[in-house]
N, CA, C and O atoms as a Tinker XYZ file with bonds, in Angstrom:
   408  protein
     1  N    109.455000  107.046000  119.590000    73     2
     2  CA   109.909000  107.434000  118.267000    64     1     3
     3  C    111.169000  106.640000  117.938000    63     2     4     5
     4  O    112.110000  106.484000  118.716000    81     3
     5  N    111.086000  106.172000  116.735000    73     3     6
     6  CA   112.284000  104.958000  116.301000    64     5     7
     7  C    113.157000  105.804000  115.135000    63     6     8     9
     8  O    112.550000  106.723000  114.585000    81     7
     9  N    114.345000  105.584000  114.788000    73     7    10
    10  CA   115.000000  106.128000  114.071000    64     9    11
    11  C    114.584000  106.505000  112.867000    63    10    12    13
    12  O    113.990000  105.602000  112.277000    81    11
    13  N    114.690000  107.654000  112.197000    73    11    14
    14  CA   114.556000  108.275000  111.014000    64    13    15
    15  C    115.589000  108.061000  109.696000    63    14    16    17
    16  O    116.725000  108.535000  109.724000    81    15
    17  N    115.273000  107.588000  108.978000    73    15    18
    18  CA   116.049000  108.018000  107.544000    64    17    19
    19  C    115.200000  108.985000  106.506000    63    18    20    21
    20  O    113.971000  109.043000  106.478000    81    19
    21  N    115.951000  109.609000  105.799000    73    19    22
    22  CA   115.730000  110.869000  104.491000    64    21    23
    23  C    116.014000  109.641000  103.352000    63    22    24    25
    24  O    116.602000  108.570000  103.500000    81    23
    25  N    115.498000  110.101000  102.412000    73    23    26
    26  CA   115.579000  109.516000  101.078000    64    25    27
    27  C    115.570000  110.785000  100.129000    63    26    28    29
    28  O    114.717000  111.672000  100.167000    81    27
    29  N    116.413000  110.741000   99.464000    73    27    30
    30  CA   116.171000  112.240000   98.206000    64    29    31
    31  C    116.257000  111.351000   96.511000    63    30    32    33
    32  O    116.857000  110.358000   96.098000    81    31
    33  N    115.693000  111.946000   96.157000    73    31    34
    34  CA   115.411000  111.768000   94.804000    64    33    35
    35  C    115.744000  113.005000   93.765000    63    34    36    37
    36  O    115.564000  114.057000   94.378000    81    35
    37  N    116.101000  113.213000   92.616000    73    35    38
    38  CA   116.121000  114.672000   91.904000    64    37    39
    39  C    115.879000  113.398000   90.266000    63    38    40    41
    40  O    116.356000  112.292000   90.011000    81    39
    41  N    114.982000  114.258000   89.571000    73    39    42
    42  CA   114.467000  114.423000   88.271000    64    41    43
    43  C    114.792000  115.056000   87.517000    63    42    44    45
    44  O    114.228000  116.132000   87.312000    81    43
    45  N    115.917000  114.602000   86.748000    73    43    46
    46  CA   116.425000  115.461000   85.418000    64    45    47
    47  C    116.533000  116.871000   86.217000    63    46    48    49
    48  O    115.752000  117.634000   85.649000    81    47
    49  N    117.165000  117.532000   87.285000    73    47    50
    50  CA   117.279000  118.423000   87.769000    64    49    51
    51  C    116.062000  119.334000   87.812000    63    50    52    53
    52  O    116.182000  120.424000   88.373000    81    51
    53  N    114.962000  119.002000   87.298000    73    51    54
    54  CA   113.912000  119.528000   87.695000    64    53    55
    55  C    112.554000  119.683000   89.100000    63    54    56    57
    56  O    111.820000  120.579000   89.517000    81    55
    57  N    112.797000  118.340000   89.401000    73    55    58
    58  CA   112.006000  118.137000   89.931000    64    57    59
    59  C    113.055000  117.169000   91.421000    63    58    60    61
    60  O    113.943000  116.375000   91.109000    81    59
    61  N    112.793000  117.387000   92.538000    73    59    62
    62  CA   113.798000  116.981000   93.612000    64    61    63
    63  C    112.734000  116.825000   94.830000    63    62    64    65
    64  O    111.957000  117.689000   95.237000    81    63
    65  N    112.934000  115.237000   95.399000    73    63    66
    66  CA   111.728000  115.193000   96.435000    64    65    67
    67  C    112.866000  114.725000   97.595000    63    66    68    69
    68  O    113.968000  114.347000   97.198000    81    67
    69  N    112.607000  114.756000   98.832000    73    67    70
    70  CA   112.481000  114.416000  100.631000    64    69    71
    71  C    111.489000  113.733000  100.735000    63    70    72    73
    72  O    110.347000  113.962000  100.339000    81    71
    73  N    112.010000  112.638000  101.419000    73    71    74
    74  CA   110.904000  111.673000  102.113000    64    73    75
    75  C    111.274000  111.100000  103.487000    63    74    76    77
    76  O    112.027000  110.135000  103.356000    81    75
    77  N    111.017000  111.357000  104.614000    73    75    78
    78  CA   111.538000  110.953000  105.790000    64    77    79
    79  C    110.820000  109.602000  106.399000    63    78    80    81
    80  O    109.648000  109.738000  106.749000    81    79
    81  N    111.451000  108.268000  106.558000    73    79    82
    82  CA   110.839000  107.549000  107.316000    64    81    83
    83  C    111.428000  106.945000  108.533000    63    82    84    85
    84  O    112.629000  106.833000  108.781000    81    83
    85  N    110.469000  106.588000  109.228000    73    83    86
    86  CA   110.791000  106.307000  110.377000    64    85    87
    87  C    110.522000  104.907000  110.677000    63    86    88    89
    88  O    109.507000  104.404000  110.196000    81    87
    89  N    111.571000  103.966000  111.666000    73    87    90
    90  CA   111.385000  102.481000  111.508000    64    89    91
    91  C    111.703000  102.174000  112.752000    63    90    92    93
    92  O    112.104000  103.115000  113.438000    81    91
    93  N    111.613000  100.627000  113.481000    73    91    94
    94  CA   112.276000  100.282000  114.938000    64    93    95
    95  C    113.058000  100.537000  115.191000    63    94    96    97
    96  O    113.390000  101.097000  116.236000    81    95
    97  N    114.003000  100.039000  113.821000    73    95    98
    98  CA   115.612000  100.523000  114.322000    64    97    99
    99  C    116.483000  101.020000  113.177000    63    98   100   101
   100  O    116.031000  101.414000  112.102000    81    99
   101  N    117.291000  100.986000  113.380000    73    99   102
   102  CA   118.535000  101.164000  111.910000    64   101   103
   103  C    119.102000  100.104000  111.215000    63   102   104   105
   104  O    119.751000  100.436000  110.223000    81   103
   105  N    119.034000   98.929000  111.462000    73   103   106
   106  CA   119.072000   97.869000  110.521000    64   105   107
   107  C    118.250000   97.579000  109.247000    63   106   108   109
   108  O    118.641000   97.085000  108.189000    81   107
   109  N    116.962000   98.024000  109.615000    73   107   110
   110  CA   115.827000   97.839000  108.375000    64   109   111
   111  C    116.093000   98.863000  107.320000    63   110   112   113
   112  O    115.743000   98.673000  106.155000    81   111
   113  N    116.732000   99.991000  107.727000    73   111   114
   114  CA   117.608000  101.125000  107.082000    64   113   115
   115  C    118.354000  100.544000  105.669000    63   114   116   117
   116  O    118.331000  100.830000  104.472000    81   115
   117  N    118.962000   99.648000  106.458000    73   115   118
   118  CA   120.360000   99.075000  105.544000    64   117   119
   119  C    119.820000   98.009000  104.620000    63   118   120   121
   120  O    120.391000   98.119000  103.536000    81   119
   121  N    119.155000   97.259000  104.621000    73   119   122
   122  CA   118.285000   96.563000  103.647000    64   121   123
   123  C    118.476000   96.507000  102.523000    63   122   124   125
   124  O    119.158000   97.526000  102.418000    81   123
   125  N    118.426000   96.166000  101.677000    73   123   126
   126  CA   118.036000   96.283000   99.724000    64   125   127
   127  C    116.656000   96.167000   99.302000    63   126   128   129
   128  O    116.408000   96.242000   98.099000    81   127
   129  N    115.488000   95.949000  100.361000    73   127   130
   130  CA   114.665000   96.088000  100.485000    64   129   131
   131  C    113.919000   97.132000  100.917000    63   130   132   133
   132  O    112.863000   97.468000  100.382000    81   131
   133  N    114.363000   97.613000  101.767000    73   131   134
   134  CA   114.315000   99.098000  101.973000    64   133   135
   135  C    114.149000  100.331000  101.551000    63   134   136   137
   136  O    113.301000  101.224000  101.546000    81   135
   137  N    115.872000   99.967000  100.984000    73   135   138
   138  CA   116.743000  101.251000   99.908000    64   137   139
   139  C    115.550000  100.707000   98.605000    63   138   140   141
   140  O    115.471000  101.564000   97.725000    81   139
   141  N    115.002000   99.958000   98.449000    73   139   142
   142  CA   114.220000  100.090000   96.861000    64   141   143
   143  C    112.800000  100.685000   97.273000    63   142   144   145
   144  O    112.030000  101.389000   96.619000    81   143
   145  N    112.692000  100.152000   98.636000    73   143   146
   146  CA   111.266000  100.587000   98.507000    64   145   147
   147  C    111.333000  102.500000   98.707000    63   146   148   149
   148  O    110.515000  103.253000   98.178000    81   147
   149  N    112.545000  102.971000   99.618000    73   147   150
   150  CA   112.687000  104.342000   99.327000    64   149   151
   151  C    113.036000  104.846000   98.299000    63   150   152   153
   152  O    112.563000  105.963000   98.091000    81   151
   153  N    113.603000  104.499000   97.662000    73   151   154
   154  CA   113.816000  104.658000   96.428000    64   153   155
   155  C    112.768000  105.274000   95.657000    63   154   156   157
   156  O    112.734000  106.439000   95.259000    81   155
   157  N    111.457000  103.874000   95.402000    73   155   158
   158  CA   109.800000  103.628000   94.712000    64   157   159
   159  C    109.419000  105.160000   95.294000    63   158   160   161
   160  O    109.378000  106.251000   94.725000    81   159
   161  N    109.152000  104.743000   96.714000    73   159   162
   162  CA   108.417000  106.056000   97.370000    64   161   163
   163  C    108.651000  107.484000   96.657000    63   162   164   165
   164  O    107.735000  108.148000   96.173000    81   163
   165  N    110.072000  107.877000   96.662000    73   163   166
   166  CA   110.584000  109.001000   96.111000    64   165   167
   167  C    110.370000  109.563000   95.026000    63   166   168   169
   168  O    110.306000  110.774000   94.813000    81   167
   169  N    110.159000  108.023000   93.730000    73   167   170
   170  CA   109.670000  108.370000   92.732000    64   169   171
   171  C    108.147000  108.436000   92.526000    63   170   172   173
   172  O    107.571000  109.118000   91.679000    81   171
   173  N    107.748000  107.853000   93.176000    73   171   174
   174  CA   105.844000  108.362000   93.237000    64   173   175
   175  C    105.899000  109.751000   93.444000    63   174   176   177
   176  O    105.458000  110.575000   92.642000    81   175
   177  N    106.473000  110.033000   94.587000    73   175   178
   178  CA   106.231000  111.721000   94.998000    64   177   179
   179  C    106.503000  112.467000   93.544000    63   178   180   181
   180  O    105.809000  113.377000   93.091000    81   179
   181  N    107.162000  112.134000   93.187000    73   179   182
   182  CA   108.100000  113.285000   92.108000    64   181   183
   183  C    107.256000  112.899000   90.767000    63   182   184   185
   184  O    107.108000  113.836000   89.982000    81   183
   185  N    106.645000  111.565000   90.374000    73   183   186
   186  CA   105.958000  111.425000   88.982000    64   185   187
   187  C    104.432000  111.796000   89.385000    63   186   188   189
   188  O    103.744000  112.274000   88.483000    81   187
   189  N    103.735000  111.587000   90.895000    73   187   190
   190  CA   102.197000  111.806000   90.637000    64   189   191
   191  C    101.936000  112.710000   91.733000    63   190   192   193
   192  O    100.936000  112.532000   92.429000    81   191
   193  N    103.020000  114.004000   92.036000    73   191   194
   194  CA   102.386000  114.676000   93.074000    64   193   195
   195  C    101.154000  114.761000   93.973000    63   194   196   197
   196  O    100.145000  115.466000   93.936000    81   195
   197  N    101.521000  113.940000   94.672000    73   195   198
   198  CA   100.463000  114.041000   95.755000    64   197   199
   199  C     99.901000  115.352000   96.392000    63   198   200   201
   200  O     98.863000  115.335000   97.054000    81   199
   201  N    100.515000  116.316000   96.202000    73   199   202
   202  CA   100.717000  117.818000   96.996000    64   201   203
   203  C    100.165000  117.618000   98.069000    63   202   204   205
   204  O     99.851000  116.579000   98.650000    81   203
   205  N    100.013000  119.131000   98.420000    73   203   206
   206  CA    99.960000  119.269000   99.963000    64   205   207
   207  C     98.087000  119.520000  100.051000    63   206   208   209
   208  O     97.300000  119.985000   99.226000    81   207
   209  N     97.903000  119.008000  101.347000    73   207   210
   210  CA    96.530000  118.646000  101.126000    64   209   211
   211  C     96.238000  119.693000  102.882000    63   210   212   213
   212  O     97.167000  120.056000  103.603000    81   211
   213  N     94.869000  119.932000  103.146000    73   211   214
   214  CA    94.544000  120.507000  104.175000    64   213   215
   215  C     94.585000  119.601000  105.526000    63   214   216   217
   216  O     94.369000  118.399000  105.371000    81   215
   217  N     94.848000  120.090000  106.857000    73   215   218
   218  CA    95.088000  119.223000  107.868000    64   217   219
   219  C     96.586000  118.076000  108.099000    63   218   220   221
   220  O     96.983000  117.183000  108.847000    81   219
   221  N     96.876000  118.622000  107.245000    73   219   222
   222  CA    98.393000  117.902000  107.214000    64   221   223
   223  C     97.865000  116.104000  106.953000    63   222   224   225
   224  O     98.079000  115.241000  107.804000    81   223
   225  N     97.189000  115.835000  105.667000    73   223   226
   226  CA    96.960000  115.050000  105.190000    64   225   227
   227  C     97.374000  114.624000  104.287000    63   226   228   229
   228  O     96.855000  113.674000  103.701000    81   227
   229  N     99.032000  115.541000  103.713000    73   227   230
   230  CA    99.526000  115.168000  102.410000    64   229   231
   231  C    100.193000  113.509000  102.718000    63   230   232   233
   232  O    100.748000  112.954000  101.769000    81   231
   233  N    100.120000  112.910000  103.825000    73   231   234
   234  CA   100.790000  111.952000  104.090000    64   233   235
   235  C     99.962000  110.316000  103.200000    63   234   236   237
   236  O    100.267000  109.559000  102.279000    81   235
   237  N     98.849000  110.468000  104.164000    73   235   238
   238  CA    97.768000  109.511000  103.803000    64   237   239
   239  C     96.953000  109.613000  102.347000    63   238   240   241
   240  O     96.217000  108.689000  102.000000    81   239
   241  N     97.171000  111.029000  101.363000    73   239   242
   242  CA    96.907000  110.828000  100.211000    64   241   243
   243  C     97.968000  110.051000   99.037000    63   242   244   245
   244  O     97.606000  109.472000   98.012000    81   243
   245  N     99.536000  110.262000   99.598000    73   243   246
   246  CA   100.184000  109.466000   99.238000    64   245   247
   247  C    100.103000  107.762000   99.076000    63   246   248   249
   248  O    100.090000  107.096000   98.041000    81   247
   249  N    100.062000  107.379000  100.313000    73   247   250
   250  CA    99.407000  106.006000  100.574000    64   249   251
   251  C     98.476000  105.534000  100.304000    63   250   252   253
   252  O     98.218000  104.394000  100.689000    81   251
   253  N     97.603000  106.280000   99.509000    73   251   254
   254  CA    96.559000  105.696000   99.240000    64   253   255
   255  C     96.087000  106.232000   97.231000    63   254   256   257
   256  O     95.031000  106.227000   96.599000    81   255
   257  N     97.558000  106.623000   96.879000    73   255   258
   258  CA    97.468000  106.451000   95.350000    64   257   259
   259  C     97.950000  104.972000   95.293000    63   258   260   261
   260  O     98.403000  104.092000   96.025000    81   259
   261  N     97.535000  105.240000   93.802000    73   259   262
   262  CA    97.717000  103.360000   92.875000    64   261   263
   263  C     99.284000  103.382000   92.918000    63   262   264   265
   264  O     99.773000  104.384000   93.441000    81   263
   265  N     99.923000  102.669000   92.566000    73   263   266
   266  CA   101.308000  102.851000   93.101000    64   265   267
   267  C    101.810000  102.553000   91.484000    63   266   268   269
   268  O    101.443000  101.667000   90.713000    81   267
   269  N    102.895000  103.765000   91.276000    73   267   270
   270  CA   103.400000  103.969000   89.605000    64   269   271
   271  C    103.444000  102.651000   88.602000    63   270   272   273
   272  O    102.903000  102.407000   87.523000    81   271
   273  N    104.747000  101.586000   89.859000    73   271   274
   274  CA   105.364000  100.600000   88.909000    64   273   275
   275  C    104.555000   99.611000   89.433000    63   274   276   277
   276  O    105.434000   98.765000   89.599000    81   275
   277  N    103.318000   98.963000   89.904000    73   275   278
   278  CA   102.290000   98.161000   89.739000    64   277   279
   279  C    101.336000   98.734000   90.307000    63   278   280   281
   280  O    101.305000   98.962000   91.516000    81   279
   281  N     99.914000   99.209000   89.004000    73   279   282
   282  CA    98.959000  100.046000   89.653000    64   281   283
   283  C     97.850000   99.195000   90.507000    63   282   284   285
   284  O     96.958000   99.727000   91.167000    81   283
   285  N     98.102000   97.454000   90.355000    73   283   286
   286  CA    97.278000   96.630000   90.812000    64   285   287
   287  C     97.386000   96.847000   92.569000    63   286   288   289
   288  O     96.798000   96.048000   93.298000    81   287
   289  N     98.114000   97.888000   93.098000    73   287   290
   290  CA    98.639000   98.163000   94.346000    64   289   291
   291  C     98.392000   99.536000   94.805000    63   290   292   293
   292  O     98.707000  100.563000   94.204000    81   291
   293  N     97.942000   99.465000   95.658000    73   291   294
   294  CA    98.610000  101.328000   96.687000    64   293   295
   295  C    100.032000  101.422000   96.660000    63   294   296   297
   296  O    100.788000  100.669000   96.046000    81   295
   297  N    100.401000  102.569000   97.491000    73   295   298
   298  CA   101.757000  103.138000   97.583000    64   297   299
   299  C    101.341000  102.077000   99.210000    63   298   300   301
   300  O    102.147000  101.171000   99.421000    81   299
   301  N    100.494000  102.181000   99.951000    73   299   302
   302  CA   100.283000  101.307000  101.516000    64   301   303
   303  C    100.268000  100.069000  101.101000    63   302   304   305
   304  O    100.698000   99.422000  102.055000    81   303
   305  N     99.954000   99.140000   99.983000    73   303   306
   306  CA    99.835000   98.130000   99.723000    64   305   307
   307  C    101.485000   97.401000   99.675000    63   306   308   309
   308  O    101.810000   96.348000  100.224000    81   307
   309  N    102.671000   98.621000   98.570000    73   307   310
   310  CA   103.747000   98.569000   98.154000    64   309   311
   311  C    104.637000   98.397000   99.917000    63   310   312   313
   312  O    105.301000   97.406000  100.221000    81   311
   313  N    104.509000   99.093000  100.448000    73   311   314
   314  CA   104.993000   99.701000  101.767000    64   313   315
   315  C    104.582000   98.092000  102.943000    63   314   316   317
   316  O    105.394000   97.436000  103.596000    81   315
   317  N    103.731000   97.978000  102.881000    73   315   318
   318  CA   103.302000   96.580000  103.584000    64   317   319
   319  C    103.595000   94.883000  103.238000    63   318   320   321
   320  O    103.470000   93.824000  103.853000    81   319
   321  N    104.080000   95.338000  101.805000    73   319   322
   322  CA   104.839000   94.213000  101.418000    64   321   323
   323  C    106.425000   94.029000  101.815000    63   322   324   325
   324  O    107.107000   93.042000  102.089000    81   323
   325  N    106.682000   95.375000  101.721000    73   323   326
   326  CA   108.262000   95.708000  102.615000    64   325   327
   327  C    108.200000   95.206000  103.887000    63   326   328   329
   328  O    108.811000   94.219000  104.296000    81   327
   329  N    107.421000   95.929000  104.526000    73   327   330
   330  CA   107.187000   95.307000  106.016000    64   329   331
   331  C    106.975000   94.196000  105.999000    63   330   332   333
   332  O    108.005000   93.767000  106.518000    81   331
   333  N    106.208000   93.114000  105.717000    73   331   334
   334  CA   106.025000   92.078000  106.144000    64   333   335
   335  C    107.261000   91.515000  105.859000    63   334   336   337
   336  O    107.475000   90.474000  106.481000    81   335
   337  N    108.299000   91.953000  104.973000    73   335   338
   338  CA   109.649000   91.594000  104.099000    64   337   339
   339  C    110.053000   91.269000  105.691000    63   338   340   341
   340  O    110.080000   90.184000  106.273000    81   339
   341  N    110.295000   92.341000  106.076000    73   339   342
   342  CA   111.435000   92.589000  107.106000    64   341   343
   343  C    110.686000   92.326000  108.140000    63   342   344   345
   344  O    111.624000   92.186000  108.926000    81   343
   345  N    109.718000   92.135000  108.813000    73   343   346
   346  CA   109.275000   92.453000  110.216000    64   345   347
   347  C    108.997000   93.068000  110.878000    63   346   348   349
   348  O    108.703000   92.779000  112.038000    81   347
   349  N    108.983000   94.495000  110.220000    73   347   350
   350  CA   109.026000   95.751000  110.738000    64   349   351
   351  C    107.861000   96.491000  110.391000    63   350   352   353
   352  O    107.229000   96.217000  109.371000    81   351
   353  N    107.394000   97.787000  111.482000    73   351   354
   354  CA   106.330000   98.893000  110.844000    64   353   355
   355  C    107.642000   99.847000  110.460000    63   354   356   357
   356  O    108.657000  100.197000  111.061000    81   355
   357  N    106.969000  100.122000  108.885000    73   355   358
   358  CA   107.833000  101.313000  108.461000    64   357   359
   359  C    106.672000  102.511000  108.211000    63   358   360   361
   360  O    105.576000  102.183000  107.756000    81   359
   361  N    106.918000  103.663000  108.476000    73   359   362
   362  CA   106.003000  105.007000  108.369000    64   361   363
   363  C    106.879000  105.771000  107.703000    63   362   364   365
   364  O    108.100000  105.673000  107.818000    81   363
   365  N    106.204000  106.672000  106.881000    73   363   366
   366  CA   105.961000  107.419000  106.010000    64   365   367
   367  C    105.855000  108.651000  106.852000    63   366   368   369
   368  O    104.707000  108.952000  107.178000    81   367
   369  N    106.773000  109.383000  107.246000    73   367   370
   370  CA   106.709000  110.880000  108.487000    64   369   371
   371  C    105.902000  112.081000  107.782000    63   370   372   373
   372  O    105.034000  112.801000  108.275000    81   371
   373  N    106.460000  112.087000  106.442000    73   371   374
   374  CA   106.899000  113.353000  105.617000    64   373   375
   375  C    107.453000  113.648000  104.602000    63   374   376   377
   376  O    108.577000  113.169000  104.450000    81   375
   377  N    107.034000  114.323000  103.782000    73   375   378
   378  CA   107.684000  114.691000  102.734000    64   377   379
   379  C    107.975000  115.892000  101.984000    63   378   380   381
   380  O    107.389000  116.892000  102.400000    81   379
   381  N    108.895000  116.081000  100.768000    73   379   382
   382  CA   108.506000  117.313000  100.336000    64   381   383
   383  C    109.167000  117.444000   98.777000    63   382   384   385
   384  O    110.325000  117.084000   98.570000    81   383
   385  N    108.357000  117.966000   97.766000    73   383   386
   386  CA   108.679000  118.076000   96.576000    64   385   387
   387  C    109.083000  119.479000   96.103000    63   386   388   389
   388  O    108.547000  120.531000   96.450000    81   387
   389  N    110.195000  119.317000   95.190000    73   387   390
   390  CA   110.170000  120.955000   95.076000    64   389   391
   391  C    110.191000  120.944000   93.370000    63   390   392   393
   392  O    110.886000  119.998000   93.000000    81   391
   393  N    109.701000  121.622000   92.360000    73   391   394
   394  CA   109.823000  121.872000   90.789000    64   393   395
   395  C    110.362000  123.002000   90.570000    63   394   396   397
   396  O    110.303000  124.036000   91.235000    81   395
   397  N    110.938000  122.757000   89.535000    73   395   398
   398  CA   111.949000  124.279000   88.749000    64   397   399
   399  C    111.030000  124.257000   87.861000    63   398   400   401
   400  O    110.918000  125.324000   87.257000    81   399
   401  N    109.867000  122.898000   87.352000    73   399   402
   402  CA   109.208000  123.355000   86.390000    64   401   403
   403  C    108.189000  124.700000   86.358000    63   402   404   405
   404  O    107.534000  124.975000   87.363000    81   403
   405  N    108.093000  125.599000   85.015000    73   403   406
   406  CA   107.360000  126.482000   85.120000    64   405   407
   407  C    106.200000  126.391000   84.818000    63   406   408
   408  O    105.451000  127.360000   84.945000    81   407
């Protein structure tokens, strides 16, 4: 198991997501490549709810939507372009969305 970072996101105070990933090390952390692609991630969760799916599969339905800001892509497509950026496998642990909307 390689180091973890959180990413948080909040939506007009409505809407507030967690996204935990995990990478080789803590350098790929620090990136600007990174920080955007956590960034992206955070906002997929929060604009196309993936929710929670049976078998603890909310992970891999994420990764495998069209991805917001180019739909010619997955969210795995978006994520693998990072990686190949850097050199690194980056994973997608977990996540979690919460709404005040009613």
């Amino acid at each position: 198991m390689g180091p973890r970072y959180i990413e948080t996101y909040n939506h007009n105070h409505q809407i507030a997501v967690m996204v935990e990933f995990e990478c080789v090390d803590d350098f790929s952390f620090r990136t600007e490549e990174f920080a955007s692609l956590a960034k992206d991630i955070a906002m997929q969760i929060a604009a196309c709810n993936p929710g929670e799916t049976a078998n603890g599969q909310e992970v891999l339905s994420l990764l495998n939507q069209s991805f917001v800001k180019n739909e010619s892509l997955s969210v795995r497509n978006r994520i693998e372009e990072v990686e190949s950026a850097l050199g690194v496998r980056i994973l997608v642990k977990r996540y979690a969305r919460y709404s005040a909307e009613t």
